[in-house]
C-alpha positions in Angstrom: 119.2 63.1 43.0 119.4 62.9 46.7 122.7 64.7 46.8 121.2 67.8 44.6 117.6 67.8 46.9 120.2 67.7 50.0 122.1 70.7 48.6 119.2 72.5 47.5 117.7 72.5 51.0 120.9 73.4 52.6 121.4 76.7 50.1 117.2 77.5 50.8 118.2 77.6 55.0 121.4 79.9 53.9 119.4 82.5 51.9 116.6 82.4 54.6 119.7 83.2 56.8 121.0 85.9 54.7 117.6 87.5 54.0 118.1 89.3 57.4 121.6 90.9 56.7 121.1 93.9 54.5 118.3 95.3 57.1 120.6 94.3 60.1 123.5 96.2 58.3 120.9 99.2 57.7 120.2 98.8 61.6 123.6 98.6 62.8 125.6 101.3 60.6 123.1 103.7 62.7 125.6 103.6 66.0 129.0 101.8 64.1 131.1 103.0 61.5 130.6 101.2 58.1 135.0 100.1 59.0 134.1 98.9 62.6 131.1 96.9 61.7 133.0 95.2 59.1 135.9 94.4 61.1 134.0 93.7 64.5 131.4 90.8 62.6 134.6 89.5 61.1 136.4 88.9 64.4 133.3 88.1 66.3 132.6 85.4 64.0 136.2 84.3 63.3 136.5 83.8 67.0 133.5 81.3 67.1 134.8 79.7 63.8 138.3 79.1 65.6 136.7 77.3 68.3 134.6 75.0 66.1 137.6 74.3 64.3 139.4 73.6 67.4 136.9 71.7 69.1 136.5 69.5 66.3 139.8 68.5 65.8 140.3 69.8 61.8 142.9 69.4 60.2 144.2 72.3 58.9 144.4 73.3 54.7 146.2 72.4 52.4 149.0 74.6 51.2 147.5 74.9 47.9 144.2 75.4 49.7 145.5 79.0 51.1 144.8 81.2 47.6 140.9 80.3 47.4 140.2 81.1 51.5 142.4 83.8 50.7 139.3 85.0 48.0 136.9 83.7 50.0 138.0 86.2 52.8 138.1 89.2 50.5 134.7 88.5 48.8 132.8 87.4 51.7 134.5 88.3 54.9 136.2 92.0 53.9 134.5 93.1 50.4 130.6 92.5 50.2 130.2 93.4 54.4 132.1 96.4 54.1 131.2 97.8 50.7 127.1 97.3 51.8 127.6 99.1 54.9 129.8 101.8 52.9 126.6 102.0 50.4 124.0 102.0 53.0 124.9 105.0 54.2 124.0 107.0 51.0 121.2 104.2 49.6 118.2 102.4 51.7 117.9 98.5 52.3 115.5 98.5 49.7 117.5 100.4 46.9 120.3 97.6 47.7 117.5 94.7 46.6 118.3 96.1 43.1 122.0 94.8 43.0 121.0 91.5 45.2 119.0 90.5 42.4 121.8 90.2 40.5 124.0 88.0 42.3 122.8 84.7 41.5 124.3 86.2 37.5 127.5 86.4 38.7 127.7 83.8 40.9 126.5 81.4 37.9 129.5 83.5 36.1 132.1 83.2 38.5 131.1 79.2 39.2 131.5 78.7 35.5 135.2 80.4 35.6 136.7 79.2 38.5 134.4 75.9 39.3 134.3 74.9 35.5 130.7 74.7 35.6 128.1 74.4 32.4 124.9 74.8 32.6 122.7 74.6 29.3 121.7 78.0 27.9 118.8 77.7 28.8 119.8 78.0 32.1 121.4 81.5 31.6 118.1 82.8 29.8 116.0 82.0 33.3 118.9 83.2 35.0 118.8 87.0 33.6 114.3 86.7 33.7 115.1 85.9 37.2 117.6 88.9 37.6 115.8 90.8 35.8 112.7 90.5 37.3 114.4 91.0 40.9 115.8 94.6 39.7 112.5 95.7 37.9 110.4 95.2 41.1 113.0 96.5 43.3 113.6 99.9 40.8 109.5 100.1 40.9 109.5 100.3 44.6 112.8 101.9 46.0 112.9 105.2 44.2 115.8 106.8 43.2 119.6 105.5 44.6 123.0 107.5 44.5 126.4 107.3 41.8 128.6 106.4 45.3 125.8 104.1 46.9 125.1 102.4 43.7 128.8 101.9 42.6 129.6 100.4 45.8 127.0 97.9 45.8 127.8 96.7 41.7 132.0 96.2 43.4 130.1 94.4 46.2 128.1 91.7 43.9 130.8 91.2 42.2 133.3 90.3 45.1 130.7 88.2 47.0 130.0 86.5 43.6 133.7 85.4 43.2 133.9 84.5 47.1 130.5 82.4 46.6 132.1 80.5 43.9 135.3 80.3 45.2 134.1 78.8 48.6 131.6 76.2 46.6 134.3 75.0 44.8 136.7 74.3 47.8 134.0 73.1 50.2 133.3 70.2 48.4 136.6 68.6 49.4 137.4 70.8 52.9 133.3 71.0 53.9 131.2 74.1 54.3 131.3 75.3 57.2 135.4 74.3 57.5 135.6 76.9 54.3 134.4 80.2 55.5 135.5 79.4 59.5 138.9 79.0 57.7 138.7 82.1 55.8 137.5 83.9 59.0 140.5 82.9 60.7 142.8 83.8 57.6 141.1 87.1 58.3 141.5 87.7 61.5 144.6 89.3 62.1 143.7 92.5 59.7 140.2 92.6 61.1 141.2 92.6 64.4 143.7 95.4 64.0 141.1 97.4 61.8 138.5 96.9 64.9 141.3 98.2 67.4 141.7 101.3 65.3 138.1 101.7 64.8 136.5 101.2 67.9 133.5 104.1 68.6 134.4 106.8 70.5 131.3 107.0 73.4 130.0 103.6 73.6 126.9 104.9 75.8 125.9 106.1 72.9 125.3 103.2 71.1 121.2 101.4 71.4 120.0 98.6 71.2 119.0 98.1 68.4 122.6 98.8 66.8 124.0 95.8 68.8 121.1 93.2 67.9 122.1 94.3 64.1 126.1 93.6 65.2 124.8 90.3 67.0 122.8 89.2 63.6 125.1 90.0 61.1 128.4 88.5 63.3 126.9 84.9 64.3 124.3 84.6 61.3 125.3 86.2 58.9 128.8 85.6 58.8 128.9 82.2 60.0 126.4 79.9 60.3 124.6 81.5 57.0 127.7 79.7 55.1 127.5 76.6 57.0 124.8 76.2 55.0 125.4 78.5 52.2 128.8 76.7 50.9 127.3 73.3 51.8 124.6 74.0 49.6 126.6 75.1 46.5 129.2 72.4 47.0 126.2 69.7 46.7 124.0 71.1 44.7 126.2 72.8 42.5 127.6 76.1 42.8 125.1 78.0 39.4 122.0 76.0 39.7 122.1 76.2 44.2 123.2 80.4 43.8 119.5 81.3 41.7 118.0 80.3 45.5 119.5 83.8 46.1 116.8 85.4 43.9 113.9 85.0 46.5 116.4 86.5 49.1 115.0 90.3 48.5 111.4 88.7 49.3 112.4 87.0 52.1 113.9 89.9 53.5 110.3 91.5 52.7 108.1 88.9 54.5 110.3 89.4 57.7 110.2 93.0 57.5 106.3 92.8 57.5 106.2 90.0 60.1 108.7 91.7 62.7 108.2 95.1 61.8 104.6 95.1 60.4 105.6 96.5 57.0 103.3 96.8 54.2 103.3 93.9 51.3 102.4 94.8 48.0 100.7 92.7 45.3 103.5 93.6 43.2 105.6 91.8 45.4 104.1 88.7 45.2 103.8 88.8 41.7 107.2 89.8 41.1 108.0 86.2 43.4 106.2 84.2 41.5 107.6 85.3 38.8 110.9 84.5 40.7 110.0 81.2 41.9 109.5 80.1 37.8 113.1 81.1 36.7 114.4 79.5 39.7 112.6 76.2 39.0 113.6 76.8 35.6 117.6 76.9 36.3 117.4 74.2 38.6 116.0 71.9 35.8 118.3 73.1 32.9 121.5 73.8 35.2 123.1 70.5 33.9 
C-alpha cells in the first residue's frame, strides 16, 4: 500500500511537470524550427542526464537493457517532442488537449503488452469515461483542428504511449530517473548532429519568450518530468499510475489562468470532476 501511495504521488509531481509542456512547445516553435527544438531539448537535457549519471557513479545497462532505452528514446525523447511541435504549427495548445486525453488508453494498452499488466475491466470502462470525457471537453472548447495537425498528434500518443510503458517497465529494476537519462544519452549522438544542421539562421531574432519555452521543455520536461514520471509508473504500476495523465489538460488550464490570467470555464471544472471519478475509479479496479 505504501509502495502504490508512494508511486501515485511521484506520477501526480510528473504530470504537474508535464502540464507545462504542450504551451511551452506552442511558445517556443514561435522562434525554433519544430527539428531544432526537438533536437536542442534532447541534447540540452541529455547533457544534464550524463552528468547525473556520472556524478553518481551508475553503472551502466545491461546489454539486454539497450532495446527498451532504445524505445524509450524514440517515444519520448525523438517521436512525441517532435511530432507535437510538427502539429503545433497547423493546431493550437488547446486542439492538442484532445489527443492528451487519450494517452492514459494507450499507455494502459501498451503497459498491458509489453509490461504484462491486467487490470480488471472495469478498469478499462473508467479508463475510456475518463478519455472520453477529456476529448469531449477539449472538442467543445478548441474548435475545429487540421487532417496534418491531427494526424501527427494520434502518431505522437501513440509513440509516447509505448515509450511510457517501455520506461515503467525497465525503471523498476534500473530506477526512474537512470531510465530516461539513459535513453537521452542513447540519443544523443543523432540529436546532436540534427541540432548542428538545424541551428536558426539570425539568432537576434529569437525573444524571450522562445528561450524560456526551450529552457522548460529541456530541464522539465525532458528530464526531471521522468524522474518522477517513470518512478511513478514503476511503483505504482505502469496502467493504474498513467490515468494521472487525464487531469494533465486541466492542469495545463489552471496554469494558463494563473500565469497568464486566462479565463476558466464551468465546463472545465465539471469536465475535472468528472475526470477525477474515472481516475479514482482505475486506481481502485487497476488490480
Amino acid at each position: 500500500m505504501k509502495t502504490s501511495i508512494q508511486g501515485w504521488g511521484s506520477g501526480l509531481v510528473g504530470v504537474v511537470i508535464f502540464s507545462g509542456s504542450l504551451p511551452a512547445t506552442r511558445v517556443a516553435v514561435a522562434g525554433f524550427s519544430p527539428l531544432f527544438l526537438t533536437s536542442a531539448r534532447a541534447v540540452i537535457a541529455a547533457l544534464l542526464g550524463a552528468a547525473l549519471l556520472g556524478l553518481l557513479r551508475q553503472a551502466r545497462p545491461r546489454r539486454e537493457d539497450f532495446v527498451p532505452l532504445a524505445i524509450v528514446a524514440l517515444g519520448v525523447v525523438v517521436g512525441f517532442p517532435l511530432l507535437t511541435a510538427l502539429a503545433l504549427q497547423h493546431i493550437t495548445s488547446a486542439h492538442s488537449i484532445v489527443y492528451v486525453g487519450l494517452l492514459p488508453l494507450a499507455t494502459a494498452l501498451f503497459g498491458a503488452w509489453r509490461g504484462g499488466e491486467r487490470p480488471k475491466p472495469l478498469f478499462w470502462l473508467f479508463s475510456v469515461l475518463g478519455s472520453l470525457a477529456v476529448v469531449g471537453f477539449a472538442f467543445v472548447s478548441s474548435g475545429n483542428g487540421t487532417f496534418t495537425g491531427d494526424a501527427l498528434m494520434v502518431a505522437a500518443i501513440l509513440l509516447c504511449g509505448l515509450g511510457y510503458a517501455e520506461g515503467g517497465k525497465i525503471s523498476r529494476r534500473l530506477g526512474g530517473w537512470q531510465v530516461i537519462s539513459w535513453a537521452l544519452v542513447l540519443a544523443l549522438p543523432p540529436m546532436l548532429l540534427i541540432a548542428a544542421m538545424s541551428l536558426p539562421a539570425a539568432w537576434d531574432t529569437i525573444r524571450a519568450p522562445a528561450w524560456i519555452g526551450l529552457a522548460y521543455v529541456s530541464i522539465f520536461s525532458m528530464l526531471l518530468g521522468f524522474v518522477f514520471w517513470y518512478r511513478g509508473l514503476a511503483l505504482g504500476g505502469i496502467a493504474a499510475v498513467g490515468q494521472l495523465q487525464l487531469l494533465q489538460p486541466f492542469l495545463g488550464l489552471v496554469l494558463a489562468a494563473t500565469l497568464l490570467h486566462e479565463h476558466l470555464s464551468v465546463l472545465m471544472f465539471a469536465a475535472m470532476a468528472g475526470v477525477v471519478c474515472c481516475v479514482a475509479g482505475a486506481k481502485k479496479f487497476a488490480v
